[in-house]
VOGU-3710 file (C-alpha; in Angstrom, 3 decimals, decimal comma):
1> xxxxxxxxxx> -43,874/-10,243/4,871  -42,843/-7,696/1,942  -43,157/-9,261/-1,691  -39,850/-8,727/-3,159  -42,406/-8,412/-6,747  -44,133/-5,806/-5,487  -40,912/-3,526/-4,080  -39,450/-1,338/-6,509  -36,297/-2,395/-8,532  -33,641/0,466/-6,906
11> xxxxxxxxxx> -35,181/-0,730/-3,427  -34,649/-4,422/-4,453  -30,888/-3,153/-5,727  -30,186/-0,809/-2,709  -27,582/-3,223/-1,022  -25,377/-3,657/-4,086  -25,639/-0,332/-5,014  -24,071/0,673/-1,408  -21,605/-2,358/-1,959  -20,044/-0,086/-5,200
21> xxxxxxxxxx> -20,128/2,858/-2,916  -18,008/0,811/-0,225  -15,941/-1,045/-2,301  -12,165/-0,262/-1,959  -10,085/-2,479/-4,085  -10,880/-3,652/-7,482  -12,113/-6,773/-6,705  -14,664/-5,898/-3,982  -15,889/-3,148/-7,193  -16,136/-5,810/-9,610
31> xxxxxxxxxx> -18,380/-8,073/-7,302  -20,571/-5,650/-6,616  -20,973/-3,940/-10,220  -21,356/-7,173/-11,846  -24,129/-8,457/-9,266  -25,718/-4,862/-10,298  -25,713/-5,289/-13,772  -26,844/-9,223/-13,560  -30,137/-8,467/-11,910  -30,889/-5,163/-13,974
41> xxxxxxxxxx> -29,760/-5,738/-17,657  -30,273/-9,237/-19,963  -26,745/-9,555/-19,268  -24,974/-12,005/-21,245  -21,579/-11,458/-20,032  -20,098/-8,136/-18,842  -16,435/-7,611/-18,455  -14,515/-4,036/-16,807  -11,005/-3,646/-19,116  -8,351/-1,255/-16,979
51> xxxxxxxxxx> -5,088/0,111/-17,309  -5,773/0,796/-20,846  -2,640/1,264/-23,467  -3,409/2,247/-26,643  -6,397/0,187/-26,399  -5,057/-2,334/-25,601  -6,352/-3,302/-21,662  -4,012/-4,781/-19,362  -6,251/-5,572/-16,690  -9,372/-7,202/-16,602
61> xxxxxxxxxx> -12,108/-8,282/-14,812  -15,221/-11,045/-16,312  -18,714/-12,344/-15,485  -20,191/-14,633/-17,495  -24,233/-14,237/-16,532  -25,586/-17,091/-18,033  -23,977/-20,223/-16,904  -24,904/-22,324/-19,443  -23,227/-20,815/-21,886  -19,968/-22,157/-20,880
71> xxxxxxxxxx> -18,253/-22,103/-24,115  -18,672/-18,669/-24,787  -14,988/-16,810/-25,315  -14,965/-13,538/-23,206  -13,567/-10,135/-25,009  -10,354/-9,186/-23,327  -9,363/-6,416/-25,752  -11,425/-3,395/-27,642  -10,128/-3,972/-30,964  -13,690/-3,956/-32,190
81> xxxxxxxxxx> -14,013/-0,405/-30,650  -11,018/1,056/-31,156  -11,363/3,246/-34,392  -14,584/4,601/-32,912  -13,143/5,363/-29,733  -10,119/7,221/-31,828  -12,761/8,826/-33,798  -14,741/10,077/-30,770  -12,436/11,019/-27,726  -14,063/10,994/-24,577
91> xxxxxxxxxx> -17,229/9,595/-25,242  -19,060/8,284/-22,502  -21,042/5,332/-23,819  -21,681/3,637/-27,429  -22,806/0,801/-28,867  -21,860/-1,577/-31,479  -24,563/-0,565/-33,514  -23,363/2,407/-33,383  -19,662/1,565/-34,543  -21,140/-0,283/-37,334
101> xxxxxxxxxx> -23,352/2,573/-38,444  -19,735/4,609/-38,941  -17,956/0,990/-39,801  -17,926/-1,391/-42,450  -14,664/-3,725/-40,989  -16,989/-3,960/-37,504  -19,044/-6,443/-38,385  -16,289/-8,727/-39,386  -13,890/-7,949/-36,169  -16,740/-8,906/-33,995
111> xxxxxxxxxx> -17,226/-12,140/-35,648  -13,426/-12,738/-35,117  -13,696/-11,838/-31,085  -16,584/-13,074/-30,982  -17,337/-16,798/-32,198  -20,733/-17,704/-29,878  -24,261/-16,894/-30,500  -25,063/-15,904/-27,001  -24,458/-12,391/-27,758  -24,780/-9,793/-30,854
121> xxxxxxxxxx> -25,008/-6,548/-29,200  -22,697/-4,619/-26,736  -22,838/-1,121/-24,858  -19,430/0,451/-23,220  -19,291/2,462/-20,904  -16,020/4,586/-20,864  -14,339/6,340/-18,387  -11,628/8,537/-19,328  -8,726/10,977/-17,123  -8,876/13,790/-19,667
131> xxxxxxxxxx> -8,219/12,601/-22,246  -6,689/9,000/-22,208  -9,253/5,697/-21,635  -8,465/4,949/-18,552  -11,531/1,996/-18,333  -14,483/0,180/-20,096  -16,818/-1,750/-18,897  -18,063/-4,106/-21,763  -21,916/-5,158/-21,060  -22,980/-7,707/-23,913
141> xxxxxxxxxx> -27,035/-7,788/-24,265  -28,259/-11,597/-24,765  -29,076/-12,460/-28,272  -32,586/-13,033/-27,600  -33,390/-8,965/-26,363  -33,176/-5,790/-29,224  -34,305/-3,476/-27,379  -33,060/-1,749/-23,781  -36,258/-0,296/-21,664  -36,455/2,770/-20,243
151> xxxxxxxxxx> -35,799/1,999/-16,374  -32,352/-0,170/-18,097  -31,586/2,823/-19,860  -32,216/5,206/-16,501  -30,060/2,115/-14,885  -26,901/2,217/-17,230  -26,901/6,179/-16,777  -27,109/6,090/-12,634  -24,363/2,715/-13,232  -21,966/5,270/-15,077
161> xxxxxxxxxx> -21,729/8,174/-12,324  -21,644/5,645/-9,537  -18,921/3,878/-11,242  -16,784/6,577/-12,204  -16,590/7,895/-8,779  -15,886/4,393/-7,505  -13,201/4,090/-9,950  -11,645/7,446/-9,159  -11,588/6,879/-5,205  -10,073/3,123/-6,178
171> xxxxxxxxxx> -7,460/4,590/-8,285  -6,455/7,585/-5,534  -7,031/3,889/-2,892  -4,214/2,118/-4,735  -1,930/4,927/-4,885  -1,880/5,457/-1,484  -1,049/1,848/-1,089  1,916/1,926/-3,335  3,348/4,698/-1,361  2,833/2,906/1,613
181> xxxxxxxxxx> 4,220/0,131/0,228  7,459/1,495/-1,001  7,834/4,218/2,281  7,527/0,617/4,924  9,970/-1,247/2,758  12,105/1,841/2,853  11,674/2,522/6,264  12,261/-0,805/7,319  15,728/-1,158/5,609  16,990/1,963/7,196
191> xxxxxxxxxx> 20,200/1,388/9,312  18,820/3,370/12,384  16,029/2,522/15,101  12,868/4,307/13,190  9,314/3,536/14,559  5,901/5,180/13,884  2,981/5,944/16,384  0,264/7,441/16,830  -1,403/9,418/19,747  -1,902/6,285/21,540
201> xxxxxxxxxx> 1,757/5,318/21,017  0,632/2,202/18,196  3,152/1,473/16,002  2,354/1,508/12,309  5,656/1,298/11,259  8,951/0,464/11,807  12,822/-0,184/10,582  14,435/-3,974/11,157  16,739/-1,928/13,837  13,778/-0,849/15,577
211> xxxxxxxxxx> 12,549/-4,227/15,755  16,110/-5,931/16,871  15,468/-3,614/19,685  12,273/-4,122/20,805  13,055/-7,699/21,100  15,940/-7,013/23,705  12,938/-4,810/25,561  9,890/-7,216/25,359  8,618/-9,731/27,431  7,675/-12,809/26,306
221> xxxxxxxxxx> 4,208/-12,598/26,668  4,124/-8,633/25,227  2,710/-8,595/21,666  4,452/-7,049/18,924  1,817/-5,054/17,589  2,718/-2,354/20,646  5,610/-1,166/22,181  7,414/-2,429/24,873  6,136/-1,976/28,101  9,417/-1,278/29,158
231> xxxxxxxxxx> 9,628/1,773/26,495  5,928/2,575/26,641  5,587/3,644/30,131  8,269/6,563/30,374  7,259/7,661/27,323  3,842/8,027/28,208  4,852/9,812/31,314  6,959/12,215/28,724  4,319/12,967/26,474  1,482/13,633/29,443
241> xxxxxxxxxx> -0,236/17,126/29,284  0,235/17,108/25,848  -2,743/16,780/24,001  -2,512/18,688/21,292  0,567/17,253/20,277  4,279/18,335/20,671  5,399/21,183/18,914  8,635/20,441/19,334  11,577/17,778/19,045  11,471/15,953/22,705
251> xxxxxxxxxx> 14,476/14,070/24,064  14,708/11,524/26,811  16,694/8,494/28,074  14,417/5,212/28,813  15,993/2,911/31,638  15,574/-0,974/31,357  13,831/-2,165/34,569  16,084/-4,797/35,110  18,958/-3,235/33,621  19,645/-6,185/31,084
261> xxxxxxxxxx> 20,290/-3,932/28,003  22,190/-0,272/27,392  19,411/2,596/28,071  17,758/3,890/25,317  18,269/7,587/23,979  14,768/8,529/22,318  14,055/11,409/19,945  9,931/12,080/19,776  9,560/14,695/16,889  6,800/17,284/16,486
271> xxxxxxxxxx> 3,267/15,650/15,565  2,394/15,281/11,875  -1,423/15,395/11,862  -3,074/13,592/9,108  -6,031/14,536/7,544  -8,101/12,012/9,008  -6,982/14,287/12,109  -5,128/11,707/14,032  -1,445/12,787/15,143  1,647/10,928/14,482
281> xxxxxxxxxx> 4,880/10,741/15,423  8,408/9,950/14,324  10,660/8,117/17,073  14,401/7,607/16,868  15,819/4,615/19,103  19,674/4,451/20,090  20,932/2,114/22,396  23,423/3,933/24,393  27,391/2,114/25,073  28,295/3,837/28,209
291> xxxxxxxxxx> 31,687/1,682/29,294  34,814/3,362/30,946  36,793/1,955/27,751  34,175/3,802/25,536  34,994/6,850/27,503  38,888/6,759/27,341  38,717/5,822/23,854  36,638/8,576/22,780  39,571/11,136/23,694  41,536/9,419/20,871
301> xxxxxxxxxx> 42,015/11,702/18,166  41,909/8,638/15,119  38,143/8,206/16,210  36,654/11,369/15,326  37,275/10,400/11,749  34,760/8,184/12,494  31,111/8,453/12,845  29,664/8,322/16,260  27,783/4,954/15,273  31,126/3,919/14,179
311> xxxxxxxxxx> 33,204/5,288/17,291  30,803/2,650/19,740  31,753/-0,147/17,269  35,903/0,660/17,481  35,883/0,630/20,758  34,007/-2,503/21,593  36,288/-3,715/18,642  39,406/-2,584/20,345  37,848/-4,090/23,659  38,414/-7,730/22,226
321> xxxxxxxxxx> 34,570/-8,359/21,768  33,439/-10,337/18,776  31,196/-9,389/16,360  28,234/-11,411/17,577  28,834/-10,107/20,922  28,647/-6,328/19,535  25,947/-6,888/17,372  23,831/-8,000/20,990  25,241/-5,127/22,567  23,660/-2,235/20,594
331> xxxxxxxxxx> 21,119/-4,056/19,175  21,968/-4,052/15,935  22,527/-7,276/13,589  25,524/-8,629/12,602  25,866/-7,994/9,079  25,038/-4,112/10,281  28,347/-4,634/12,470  30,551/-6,098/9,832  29,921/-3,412/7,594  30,657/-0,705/10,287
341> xxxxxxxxxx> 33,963/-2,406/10,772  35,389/-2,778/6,824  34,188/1,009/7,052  36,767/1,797/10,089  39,601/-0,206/8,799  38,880/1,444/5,617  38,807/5,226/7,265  41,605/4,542/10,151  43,999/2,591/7,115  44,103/-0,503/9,345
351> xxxxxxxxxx> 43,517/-4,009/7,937  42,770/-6,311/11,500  41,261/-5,925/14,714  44,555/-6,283/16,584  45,839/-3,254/14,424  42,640/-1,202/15,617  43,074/-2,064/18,965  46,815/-0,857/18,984  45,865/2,545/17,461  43,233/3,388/20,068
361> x> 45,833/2,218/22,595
//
């Protein structure tokens, strides 16, 4: 059995080191850096300040090391710092001792932060994009130690590169999770069938309209984290041969099996490949109204003022169906319908269904 005493202190740290490495939200990095700097430093209390304004942090992370201490108030702002850092842009790491070698007000703005006796002495580390302070973390050395070692010193110096290029990948992490964010809540509200996949024909994401649809297609026991069988299997049989990816826009009609909903017109664009190298795809659902009064009443001349979304609901309008009963139809909602139709009477100058229905007569 290996004596944990006898095993070097970056082999005894090796885990939470890799943790950092991993880590990809802020939360995960703060667990891991503050388990770091507990079993390396005489840690007091350490805290990571981000999303700095002016100096003044407006998000922040705390570990209080010693719980005994339980009273002790935890810095949530750099006031103490802040002429220094002004005074020095871009500087890495400091002290206090150091501000109060250039500062005669330091003294007294720590006392004010800083009411316990746990702690006397702190070291930042600062992290900067360019040149605004993007984060600090704020390590404060217990009362009791004056002096940092070497191998803590060697420590804080490894701590800063690992952390800054934690903190950069985290940063570029959350971005790409805003966009995602805002490009699923915006392709979900879109008033057309939008879904997409990948080479295996997963969905990642997809518009409400899509998933009225897909309802009206799925089995009761088919999950909804894949498209319908119904949908999946011709399109499979499309998309064979095609490794590689399609290079361009493919078109094709999907039959129900049991014929209980309109067929399905889909449009499969060209692959997108990521840079992870996996290939995507865009796919465009409409239901299709094929009904002999659809036909006749697409030969009227009032409808092509009218969009061909529009022209399907007119003439199931005109056809005496409801608005609930349309809506089931082409799989679309209700409220989706009702705005369709205050758009036709609006277009065609008519103000009731009856008055439609005579003008496509």
């Amino acid at each position: 059995m290996i004596d944990t005493l006898h095993v070097p202190a970056t082999d005894v740290m090796a885990s939470d080191r890799a943790a950092l490495v991993k880590a990809l939200d802020m939360d995960a990095l703060w667990r891991s850096c503050s388990t770091l700097i507990s079993k390396a430093l005489p840690c007091h209390s350490c805290s990571l300040m981000f999303d700095i304004d002016g100096f003044e942090p407006q998000r922040g992370w705390h570990h209080l090391a010693e719980s005994r201490d339980s009273g002790a108030q935890l810095v949530t702002s750099l006031d103490v710092a802040a002429p220094y850092l002004d005074a020095n842009p871009q500087i890495p790491w400091y002290t206090f001792s150091q501000i109060a070698s250039q500062d005669a007000q330091a003294a007294e703005r720590l006392k004010a932060q800083n009411p316990t006796a746990g702690w006397r002495e702190f070291i930042h580390l600062a992290f900067w994009d360019d040149a605004r302070l993007e984060a600090v973390l704020s390590i404060r050395i217990l009362a009791r130690h004056t002096a940092l070692s070497e191998r803590e010193l060697t420590f804080l110096m490894d701590l800063y590169t690992l952390l800054d290029a934690s903190l950069q990948r985290i940063r570029t992490l959350e971005l790409d999770r805003a966009r995602n964010q805002t490009f699923e809540a915006l392709l979900y509200g879109l008033p057309i069938a939008t879904v997409f996949v990948d080479e295996n024909l997963a969905p990642s994401y997809m518009s409400q309209e899509a998933r009225r649809i897909f309802q009206h297609w799925r089995d009761d026991l088919e999950s909804e984290a894949h498209l319908p069988r119904a949908i999946e299997a011709p399109l499979r049989v499309q998309m064979q041969g095609l490794p590689g990816g399609l290079e361009n826009k493919l078109s094709c009609h999907v039959e129900h099996p049991r014929g209980a909903v309109p067929r399905l017109h889909l449009e499969i664009s060209p692959a997108m490949h990521a840079s992870s190298g996996r290939v995507y795809y865009l796919l465009i659902l409409a239901p299709e109204v094929a009904t002999q009064a659809a036909l006749d009443a697409s030969e009227s001349p009032w409808l092509k003022k009218l969009s061909p979304s529009e022209r399907k609901v007119a003439t199931l309008v005109a056809a005496g169906m409801r608005n609930d009963a349309i809506a089931q139809k082409l799989c679309r909602s209700r409220k989706t319908v009702e705005s369709q139709i205050s758009s036709i009477f609006r277009k065609l100058d008519v103000d009731n269904r009856t008055q439609l229905a005579r003008l496509l007569s």
